[in-house]
C-alpha positions in Angstrom: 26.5 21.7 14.6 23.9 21.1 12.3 20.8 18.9 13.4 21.0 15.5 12.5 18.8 14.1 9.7 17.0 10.3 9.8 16.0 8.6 6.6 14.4 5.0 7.2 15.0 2.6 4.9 12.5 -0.7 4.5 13.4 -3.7 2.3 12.3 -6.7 1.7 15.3 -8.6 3.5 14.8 -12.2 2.0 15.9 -11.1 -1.4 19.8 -10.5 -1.7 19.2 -7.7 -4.6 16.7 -5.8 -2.1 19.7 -6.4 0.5 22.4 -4.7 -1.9 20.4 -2.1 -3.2 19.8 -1.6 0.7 23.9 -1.6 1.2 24.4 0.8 -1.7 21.5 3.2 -0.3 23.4 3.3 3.3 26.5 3.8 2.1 25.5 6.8 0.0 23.2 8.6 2.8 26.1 7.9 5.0 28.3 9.6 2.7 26.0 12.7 2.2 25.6 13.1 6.4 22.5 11.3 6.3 21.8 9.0 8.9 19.9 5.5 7.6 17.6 4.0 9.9 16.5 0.7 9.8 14.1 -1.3 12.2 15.9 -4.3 14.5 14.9 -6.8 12.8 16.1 -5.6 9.8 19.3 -4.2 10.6 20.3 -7.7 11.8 20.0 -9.1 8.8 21.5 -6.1 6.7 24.7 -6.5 9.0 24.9 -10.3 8.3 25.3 -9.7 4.6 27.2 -6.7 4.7 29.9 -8.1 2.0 32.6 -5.4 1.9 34.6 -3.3 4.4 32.7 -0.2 3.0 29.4 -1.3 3.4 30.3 -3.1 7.1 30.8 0.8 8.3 28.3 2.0 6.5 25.8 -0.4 7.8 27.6 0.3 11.2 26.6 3.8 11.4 23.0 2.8 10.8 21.0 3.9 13.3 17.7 1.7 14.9 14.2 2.8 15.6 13.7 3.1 18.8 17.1 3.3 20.3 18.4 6.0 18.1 15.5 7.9 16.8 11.7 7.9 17.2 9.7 7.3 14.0 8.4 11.2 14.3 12.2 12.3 13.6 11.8 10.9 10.0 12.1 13.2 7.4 11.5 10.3 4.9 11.1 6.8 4.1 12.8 5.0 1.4 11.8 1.9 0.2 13.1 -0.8 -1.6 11.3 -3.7 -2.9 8.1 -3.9 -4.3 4.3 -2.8 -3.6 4.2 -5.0 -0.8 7.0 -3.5 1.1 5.7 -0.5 0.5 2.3 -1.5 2.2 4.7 -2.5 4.9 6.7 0.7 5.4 3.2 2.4 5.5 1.8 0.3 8.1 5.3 1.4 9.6 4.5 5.8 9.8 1.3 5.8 8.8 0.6 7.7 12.4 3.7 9.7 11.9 2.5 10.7 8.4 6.3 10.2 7.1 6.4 10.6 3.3 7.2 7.4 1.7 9.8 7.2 -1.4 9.0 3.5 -3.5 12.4 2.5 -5.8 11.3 -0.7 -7.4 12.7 -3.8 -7.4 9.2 -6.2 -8.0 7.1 -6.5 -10.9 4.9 -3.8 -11.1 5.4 -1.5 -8.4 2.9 0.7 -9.0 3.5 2.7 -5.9 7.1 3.4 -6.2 8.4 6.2 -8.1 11.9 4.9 -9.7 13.6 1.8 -10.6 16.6 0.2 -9.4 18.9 1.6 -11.8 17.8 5.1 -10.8 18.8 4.6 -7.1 21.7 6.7 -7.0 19.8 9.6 -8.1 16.7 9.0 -5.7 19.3 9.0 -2.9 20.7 12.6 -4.4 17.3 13.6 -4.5 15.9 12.3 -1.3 19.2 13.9 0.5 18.7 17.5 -1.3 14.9 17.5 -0.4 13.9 17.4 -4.5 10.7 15.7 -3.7 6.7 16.5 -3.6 4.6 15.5 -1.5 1.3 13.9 -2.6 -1.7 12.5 0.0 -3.3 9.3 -0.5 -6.5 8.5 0.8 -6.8 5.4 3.0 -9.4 3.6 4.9 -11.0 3.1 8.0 -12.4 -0.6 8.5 -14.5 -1.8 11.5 -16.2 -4.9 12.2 -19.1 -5.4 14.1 -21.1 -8.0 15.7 -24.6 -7.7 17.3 -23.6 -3.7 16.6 -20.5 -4.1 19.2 -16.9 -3.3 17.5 -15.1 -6.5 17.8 -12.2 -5.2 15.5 -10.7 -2.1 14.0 -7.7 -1.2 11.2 -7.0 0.6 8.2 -6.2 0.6 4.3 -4.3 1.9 2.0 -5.1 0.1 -1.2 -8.2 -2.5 0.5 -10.3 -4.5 2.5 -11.6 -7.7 1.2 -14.4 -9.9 2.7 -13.7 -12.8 1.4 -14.6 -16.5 1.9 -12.4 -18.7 4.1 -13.3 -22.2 2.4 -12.3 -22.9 -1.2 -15.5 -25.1 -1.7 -18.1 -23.0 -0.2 -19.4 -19.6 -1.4 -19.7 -16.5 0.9 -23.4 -15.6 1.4 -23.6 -11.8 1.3 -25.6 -8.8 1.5 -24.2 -5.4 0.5 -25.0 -2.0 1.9 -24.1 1.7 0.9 -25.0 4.8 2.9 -27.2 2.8 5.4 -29.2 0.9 2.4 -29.1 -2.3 1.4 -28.6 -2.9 -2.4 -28.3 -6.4 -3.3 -27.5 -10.2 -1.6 -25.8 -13.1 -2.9 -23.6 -16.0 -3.0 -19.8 -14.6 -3.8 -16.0 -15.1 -3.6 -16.0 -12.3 -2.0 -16.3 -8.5 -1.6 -13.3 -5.9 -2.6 -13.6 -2.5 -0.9 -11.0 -0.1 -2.4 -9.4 3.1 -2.1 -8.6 4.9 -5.8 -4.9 4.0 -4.9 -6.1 0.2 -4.5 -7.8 0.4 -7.9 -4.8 -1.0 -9.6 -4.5 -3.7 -7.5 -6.9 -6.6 -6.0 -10.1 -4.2 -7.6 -8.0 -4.2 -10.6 -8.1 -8.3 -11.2 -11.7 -8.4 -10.2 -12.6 -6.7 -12.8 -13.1 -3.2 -11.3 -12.3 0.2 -12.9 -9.4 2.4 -12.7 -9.6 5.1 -10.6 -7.4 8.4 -11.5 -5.6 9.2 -7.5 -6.9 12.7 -7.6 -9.9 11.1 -7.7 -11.8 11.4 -4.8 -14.1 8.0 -4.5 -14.4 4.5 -2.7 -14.7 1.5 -5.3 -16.7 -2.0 -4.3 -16.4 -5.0 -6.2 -17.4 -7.9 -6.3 -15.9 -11.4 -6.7 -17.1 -13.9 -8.7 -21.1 -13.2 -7.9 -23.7 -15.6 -8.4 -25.9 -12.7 -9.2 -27.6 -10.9 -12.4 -26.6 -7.3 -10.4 -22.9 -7.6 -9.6 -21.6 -4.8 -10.8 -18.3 -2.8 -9.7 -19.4 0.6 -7.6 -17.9 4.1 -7.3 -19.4 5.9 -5.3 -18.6 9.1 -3.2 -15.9 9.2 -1.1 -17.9 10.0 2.3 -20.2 7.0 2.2 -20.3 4.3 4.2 -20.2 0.8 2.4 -21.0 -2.4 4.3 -20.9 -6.1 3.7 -22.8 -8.4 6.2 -21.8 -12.4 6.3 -25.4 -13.6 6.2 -26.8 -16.0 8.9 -27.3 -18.5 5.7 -23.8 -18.9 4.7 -22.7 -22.1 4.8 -18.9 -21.0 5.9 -16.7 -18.5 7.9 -15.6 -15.7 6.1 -12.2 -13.6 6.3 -11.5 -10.2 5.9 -8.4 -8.9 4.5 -6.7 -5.6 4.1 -4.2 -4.5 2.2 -3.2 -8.1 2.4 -1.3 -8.1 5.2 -4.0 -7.7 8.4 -6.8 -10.4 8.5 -9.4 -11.0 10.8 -12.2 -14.1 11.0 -15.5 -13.1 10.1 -18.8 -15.6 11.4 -22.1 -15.4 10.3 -23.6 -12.7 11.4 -20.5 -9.9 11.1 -20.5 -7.3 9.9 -17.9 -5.0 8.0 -18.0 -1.1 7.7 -15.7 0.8 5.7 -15.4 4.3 5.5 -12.7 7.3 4.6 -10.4 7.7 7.2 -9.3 11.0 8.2 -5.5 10.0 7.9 -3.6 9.7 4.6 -0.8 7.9 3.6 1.7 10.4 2.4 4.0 9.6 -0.7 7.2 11.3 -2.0 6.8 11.7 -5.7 9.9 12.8 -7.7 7.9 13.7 -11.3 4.5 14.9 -12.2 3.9 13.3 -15.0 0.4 12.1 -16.0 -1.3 9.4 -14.5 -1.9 7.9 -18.1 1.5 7.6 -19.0 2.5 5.7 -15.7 -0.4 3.4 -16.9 1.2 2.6 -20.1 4.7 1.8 -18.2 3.7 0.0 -15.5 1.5 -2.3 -17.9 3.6 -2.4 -20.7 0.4 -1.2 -23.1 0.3 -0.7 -26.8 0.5 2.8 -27.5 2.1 2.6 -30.8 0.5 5.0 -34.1 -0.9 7.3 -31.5 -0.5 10.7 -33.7 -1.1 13.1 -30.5 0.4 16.7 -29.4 3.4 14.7 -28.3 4.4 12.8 -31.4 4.6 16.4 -33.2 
């Protein structure tokens, strides 16, 4: 008997088209011998809506992490929803380094690799094993205060120090490899990884960074400064942002969004490369410029290149 396979599926469960693309993707691993896995949580809610007797046994048959597997006996995760879910799944096997295959069904969804339409096929290909896989580099975050680690996580796309009251600017200083460069009164601070580059980074104003680009980004928000500029620098520093005794208000930091911690005057955050990656499933390899133009819909038109010949 052949060894059984585990595929975990993540969706965003509040949305009834991330539920039904959810239904169909079950059904269809079921049917290939493929065992879906779902967390508790979610796997409650899936079996509430199951709406037909096919997708009740389908849904049935899905297994539940912890009880039937353990996240190391993924072979991959398949998401659908969004870039946020994504950030979810990876918070999910980030330790188990468990690929990670995005289908679509937000706005942008810069991290996924196909759109809903396509799901059939991502399930064919998922099943058959017609995938790469590709590391992202992530980030290690720390906070410190009087040099004692009061708190520790990780990133994928950032970490963002960012002011806690809407009224009061965030007094700062900035630091990179060990050296302070510059201090003042901000929104807030956005550390980022290349992958993050076309995300929070991306709306302050901050550059985009190719993936197999090696490099950390830091930008600023809204600066009351004459140097505020956005900052790539090498991928092994160490970038810091201290909450100065002067600032009139608490700060927060944020990463990825989705893990936040109070910062007081006086704290200080370090972020550095981590040594773990996020891994991701990608199904073409296909520049990184021409997923640009998709995923933001830009103006391309006249070009006269090697590929309008």
């Amino acid at each position: 008997m052949s060894e059984t396979r585990y595929i975990l599926i993540v969706t965003h469960v509040g949305r009834q088209d991330a539920v039904t693309a959810a239904l169909e993707a079950c059904e269809q691993l079921v049917a290939a011998g493929v065992t879906p896995v779902m967390t508790a949580d979610e796997l409650a809610v899936l079996r509430g809506k199951a709406l037909t007797p096919g997708q009740g046994l389908a849904v049935n048959t899905v297994a539940e992490i912890g009880v039937d597997c353990q996240l190391t006996e993924l072979e991959l995760v398949m998401v659908l929803g969004g870039d946020g879910t994504i950030l979810k799944a990876a918070e999910l096997v980030r330790d188990a380094q468990t690929p990670i295959l995005g289908v679509n069904l937000g706005h942008v969804g810069f991290l996924a690799e196909s759109e809903r339409e396509g799901l059939s096929d991502t399930v064919k290909r998922a099943v058959s094993r017609d995938y790469q896989v590709r590391e992202r580099l992530t980030l290690d975050v720390e906070v410190l205060v009087d040099e004692k680690i009061v708190y520790r996580t990780w990133a994928l796309n950032e970490a963002t120090v960012e002011k806690s009251a809407r009224e009061r600017m965030l007094e700062v200083v900035i630091e990179v490899d060990g050296r302070p460069l510059s201090s003042f009164g901000c929104d807030g601070i956005v550390m980022s990884t290349p992958t993050g580059s076309t995300a929070y980074a991306f709306s302050a104003g901050g550059p985009v960074v190719w993936p197999n680009v090696e490099a950390l980004l830091m930008v600023p928000l809204s600066a009351h400064a004459l140097f505020a500029r956005p900052l790539v620098v090498n991928p092994y520093s160490l970038l810091a942002v201290e909450v100065l005794q002067r600032s009139a208000g608490h700060g927060v930091l944020w990463c990825d969004g989705r893990r936040s911690t109070e910062l007081a005057p006086g704290s200080r955050v370090e972020v550095r490369r981590s040594e773990k990656s996020v891994k991701f499933a990608r199904l073409t390899e296909g520049p990184f410029t021409d997923r640009l133009v998709k995923k933001f819909s830009l103006p391309v038109a006249g070009w006269r290149g090697p590929a309008a010949q």
